[in-house]
N, C-alpha and C positions, 0 to 999 in steps of 0.2 A: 845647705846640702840636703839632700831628701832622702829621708829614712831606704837604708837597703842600697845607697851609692857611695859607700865610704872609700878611701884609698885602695883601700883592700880589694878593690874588684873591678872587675874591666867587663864590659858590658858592651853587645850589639844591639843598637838601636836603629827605627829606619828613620831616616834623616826627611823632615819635612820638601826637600826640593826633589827629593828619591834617592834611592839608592840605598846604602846602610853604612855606620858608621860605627866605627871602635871608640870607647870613648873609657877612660879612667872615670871609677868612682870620685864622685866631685869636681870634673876639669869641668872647664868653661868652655872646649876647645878638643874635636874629636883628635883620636890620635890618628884617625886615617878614615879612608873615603871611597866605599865600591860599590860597583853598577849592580853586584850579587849578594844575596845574603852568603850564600856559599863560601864567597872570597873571602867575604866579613867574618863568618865562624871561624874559616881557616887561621886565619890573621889574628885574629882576635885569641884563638885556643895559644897559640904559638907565643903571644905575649903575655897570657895569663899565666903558664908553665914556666914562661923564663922569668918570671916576676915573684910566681907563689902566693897568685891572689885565687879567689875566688872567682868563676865567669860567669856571667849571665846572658843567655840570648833570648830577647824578646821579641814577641812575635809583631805582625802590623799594627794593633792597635796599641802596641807600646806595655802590653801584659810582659810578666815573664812566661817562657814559653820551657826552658828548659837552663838549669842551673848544673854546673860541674865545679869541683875540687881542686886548685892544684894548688895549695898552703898548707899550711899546718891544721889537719882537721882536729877539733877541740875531741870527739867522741872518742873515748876509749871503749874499742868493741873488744870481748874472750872471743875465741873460738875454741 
């Protein structure tokens, strides 16, 4: 499993044939398959939230591109 894909997070990747894929940190096997990244963030946020993992969307060359919250965030901020 590769540092930064643990259970804990569901990540949009673009899929080598195209397209863009949902995938669980560490599956073997994306959780779903779209012609859009768009579709993919949508999908993608929706089962990150209903999970309470961490999301990540990456851009084409496979960087992360933008990271969001939907778990238990460790920081305790004052206001």
């Amino acid at each position: 499993m590769a540092k930064g894909k643990g259970s804990g997070t569901h990540h949009v990747v673009p899929n080598s044939g195209g397209g863009w894929d949902v995938r669980r940190g560490g599956a073997d096997r994306a959780s779903g398959h779209f012609d859009t990244k768009r579709e993919a963030i949508d999908r993608g946020r929706e089962m990150s939230r209903n999970a309470g993992t961490e999301f990540k969307i990456h851009n084409q060359d496979g960087r992360i591109g933008q990271s969001d919250s939907h778990g238990n965030d460790p920081r305790t901020i004052k206001g």
